[in-house]
DSSP file (Angstrom, degrees, kcal/mol; ACC not computed):
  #  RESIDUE AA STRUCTURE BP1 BP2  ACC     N-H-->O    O-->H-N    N-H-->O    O-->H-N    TCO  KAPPA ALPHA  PHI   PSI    X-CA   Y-CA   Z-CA
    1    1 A X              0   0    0      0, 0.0     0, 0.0     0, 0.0     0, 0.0   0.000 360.0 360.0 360.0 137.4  112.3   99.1   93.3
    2    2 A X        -     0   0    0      1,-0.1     2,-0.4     0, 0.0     0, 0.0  -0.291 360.0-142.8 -87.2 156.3  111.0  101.9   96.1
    3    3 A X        -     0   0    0      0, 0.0     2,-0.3     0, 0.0    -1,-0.1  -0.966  25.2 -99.4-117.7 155.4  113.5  102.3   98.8
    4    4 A X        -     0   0    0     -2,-0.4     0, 0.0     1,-0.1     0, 0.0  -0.430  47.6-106.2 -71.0 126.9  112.2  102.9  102.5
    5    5 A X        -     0   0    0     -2,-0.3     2,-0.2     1,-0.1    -1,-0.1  -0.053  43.2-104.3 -41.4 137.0  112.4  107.2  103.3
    6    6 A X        -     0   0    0      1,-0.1     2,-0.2     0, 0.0    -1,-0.1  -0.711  45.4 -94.3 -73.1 141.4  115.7  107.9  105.9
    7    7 A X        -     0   0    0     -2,-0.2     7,-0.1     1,-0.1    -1,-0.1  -0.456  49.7-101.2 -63.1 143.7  114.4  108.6  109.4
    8    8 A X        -     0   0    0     -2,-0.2    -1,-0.1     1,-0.1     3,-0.0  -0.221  41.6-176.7 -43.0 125.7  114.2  112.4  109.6
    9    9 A X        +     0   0    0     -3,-0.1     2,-0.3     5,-0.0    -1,-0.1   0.030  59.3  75.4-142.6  59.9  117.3  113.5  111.6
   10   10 A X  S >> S-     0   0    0      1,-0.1     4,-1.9    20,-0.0     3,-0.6  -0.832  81.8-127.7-124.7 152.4  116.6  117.2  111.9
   11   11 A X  H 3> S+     0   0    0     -2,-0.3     4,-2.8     1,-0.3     3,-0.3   0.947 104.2  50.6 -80.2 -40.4  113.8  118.4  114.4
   12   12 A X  H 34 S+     0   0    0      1,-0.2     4,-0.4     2,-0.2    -1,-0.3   0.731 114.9  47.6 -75.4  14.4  111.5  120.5  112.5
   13   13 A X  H <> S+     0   0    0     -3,-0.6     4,-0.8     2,-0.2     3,-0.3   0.916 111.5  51.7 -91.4 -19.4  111.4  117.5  109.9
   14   14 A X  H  X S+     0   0    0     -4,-1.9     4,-1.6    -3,-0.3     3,-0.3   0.865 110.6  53.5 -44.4 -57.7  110.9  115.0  112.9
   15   15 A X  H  < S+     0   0    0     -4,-2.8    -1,-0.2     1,-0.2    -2,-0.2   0.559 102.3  49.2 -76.3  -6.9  108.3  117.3  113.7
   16   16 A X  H  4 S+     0   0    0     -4,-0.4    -2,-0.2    -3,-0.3    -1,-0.2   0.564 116.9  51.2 -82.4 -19.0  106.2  117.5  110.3
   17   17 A X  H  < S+     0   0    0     -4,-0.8     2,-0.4     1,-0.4    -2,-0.2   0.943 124.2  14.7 -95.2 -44.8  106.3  113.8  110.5
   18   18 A X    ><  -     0   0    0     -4,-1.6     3,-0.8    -5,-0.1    -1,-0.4  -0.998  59.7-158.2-127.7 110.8  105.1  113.0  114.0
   19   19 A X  T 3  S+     0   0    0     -2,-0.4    -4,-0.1     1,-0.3    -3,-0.1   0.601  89.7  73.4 -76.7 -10.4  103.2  116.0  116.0
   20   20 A X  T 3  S+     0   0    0      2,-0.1     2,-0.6     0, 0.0    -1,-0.3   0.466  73.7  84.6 -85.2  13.6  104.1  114.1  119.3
   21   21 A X  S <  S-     0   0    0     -3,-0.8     2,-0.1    -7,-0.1    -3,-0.1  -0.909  91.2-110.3-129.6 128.0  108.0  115.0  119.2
   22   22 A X        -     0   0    0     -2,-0.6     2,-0.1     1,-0.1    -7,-0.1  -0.289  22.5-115.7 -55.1 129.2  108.4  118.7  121.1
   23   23 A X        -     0   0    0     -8,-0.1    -1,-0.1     1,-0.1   -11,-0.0  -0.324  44.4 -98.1 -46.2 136.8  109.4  121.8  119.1
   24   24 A X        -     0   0    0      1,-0.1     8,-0.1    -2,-0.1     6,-0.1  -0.456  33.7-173.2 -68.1 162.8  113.2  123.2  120.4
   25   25 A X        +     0   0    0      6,-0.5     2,-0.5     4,-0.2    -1,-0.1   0.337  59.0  89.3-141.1 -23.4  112.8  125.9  122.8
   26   26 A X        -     0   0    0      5,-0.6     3,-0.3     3,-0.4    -2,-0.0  -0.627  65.7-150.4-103.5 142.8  116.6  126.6  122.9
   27   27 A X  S    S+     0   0    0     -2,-0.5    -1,-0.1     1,-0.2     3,-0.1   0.745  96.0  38.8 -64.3 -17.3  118.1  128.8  120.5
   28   28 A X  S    S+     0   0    0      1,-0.1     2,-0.3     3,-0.1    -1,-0.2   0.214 121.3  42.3-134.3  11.2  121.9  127.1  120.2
   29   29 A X        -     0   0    0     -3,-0.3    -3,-0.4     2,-0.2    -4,-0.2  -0.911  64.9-138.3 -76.4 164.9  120.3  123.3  120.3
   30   30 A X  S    S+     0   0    0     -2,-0.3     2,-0.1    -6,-0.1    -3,-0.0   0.567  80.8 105.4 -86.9  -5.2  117.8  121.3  119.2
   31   31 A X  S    S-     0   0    0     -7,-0.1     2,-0.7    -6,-0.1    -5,-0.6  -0.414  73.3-126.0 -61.1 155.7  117.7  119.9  123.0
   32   32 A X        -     0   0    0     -8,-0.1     2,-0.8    -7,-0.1     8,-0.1  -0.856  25.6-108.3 -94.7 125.6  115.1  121.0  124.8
   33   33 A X        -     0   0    0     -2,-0.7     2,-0.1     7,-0.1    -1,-0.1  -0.245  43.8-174.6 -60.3  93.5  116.1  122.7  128.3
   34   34 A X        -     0   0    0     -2,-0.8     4,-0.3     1,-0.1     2,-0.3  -0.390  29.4-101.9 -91.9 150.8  115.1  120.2  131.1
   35   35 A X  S    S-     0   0    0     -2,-0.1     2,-0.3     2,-0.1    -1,-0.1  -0.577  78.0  -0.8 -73.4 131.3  115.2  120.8  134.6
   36   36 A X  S    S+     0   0    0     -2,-0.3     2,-1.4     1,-0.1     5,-0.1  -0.806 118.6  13.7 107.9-146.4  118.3  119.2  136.8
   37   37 A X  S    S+     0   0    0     -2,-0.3     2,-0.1     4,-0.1    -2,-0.1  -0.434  88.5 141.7-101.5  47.7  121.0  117.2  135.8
   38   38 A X     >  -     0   0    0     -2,-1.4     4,-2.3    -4,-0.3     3,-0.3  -0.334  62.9-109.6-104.8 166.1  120.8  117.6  131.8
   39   39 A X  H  > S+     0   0    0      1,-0.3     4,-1.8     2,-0.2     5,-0.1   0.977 120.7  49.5 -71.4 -70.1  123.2  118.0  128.8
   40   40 A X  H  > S+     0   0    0      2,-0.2     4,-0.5     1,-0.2    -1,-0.3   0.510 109.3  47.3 -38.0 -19.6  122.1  121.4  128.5
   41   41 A X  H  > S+     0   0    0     -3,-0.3     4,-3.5     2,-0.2     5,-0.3   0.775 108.7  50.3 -84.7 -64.4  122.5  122.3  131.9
   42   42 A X  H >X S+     0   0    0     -4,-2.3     3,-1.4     1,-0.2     4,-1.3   0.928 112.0  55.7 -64.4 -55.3  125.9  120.9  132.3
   43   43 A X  H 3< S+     0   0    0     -4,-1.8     4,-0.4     2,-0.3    -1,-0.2   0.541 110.4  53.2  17.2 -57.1  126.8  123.3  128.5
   44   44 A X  H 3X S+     0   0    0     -4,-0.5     4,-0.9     1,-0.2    -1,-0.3   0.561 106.7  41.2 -69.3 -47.3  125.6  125.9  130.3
   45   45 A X  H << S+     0   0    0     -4,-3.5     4,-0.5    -3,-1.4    -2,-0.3   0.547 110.5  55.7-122.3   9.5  127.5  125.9  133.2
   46   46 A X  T  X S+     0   0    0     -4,-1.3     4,-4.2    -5,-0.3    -2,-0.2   0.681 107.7  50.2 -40.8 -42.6  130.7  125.1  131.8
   47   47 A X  H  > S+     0   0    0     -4,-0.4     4,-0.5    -5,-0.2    -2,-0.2   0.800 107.8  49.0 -70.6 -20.0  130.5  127.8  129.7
   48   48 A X  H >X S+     0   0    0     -4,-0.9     3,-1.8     2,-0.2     4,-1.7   0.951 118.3  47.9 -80.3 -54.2  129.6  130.2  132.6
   49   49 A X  H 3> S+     0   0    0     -4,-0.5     4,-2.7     1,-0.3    -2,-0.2   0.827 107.5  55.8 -43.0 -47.1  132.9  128.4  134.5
   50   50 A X  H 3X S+     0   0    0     -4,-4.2     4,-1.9     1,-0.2    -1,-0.3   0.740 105.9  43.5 -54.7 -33.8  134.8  128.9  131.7
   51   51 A X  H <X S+     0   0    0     -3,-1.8     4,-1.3    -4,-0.5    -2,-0.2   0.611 112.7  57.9-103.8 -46.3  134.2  132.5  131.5
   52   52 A X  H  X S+     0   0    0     -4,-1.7     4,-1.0     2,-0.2     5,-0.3   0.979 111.2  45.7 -55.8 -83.3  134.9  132.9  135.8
   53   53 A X  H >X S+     0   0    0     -4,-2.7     3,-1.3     2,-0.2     4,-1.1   0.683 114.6  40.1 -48.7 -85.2  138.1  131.4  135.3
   54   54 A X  H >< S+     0   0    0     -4,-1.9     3,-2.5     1,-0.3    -3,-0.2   0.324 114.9  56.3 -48.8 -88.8  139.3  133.3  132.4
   55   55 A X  H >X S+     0   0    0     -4,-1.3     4,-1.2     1,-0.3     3,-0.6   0.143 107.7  50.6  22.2 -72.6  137.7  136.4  134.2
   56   56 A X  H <X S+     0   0    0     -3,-1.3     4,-1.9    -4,-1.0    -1,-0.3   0.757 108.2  51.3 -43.4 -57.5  139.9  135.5  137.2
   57   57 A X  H <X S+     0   0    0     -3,-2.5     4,-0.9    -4,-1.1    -1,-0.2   0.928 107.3  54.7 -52.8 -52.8  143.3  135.3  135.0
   58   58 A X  H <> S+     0   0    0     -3,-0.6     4,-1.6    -5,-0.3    -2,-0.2   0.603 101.9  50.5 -98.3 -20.9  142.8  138.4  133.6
   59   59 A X  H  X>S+     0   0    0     -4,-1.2     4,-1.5     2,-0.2     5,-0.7   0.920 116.4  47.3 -67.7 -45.2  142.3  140.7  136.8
   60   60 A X  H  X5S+     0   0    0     -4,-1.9     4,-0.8     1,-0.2    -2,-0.2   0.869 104.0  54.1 -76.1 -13.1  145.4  139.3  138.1
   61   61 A X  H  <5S+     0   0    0     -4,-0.9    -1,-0.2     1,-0.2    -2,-0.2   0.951 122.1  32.1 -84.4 -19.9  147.5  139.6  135.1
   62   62 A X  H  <5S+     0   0    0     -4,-1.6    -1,-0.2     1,-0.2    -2,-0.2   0.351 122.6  43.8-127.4  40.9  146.6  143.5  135.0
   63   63 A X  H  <5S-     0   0    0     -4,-1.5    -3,-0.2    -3,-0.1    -1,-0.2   0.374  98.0-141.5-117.1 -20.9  146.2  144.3  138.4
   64   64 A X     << +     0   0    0     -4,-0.8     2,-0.4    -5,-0.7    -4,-0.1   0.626  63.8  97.4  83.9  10.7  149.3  142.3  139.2
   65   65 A X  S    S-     0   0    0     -6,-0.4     5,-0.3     1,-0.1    -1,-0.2  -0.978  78.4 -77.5-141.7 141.7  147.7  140.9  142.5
   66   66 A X     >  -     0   0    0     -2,-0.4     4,-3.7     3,-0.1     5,-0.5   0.393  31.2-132.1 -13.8 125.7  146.0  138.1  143.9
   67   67 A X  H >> S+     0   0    0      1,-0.2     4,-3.7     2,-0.2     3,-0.6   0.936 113.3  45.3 -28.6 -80.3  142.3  137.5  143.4
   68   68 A X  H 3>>S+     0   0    0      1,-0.3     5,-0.8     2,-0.2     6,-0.6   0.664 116.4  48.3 -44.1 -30.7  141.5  136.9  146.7
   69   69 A X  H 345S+     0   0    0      4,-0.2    -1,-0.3     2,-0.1    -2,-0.2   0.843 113.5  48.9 -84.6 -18.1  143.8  140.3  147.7
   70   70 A X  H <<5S+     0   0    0     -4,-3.7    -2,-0.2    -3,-0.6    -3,-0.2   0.998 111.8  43.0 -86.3 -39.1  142.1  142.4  145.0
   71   71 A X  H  <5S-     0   0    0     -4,-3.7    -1,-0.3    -5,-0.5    -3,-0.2   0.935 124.5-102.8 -68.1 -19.0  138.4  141.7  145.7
   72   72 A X  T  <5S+     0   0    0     -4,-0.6    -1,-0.1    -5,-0.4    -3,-0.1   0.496  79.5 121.4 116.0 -13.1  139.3  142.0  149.4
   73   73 A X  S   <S+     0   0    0     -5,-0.8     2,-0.2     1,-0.2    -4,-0.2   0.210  71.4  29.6 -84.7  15.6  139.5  138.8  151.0
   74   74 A X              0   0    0     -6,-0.6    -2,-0.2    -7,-0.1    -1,-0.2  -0.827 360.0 360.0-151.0 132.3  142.3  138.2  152.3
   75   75 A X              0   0    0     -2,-0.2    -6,-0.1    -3,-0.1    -2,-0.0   0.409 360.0 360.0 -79.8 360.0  144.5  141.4  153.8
């Protein structure tokens, strides 16, 4: 007795199957990068956040002084 195919759950097989379903455009998902308020977006700019803050830790632990006094903004 035949059994019914598993839905495709990788995109280019998604996309051999059905031409209407978008190719990935991003290199580190298979989402595609929409404008505004998106998975990708928010990913993106965590990662960026993530990267400020440690950035931020690491001037002060080996300059030994405040952000805000070492770039200059507060005397």
């Amino acid at each position: 007795m035949p059994t019914d195919p598993e839905p495709a759950t990788d995109q280019a097989t998604a996309q051999a199957a059905d031409p209407a379903v978008p190719a990935p455009t991003s290199a580190t998902t298979a989402d595609a990068p929409a404008f505004g308020w998106s998975g990708y977006a928010e990913r993106v700019n965590g990662r960026f956040a993530m990267i400020g803050f440690a950035s931020v830790l690491l001037i002060e632990a080996l300059s030994g002084d405040t952000f805000l006094h070492w770039a200059g903004l507060v005397p």
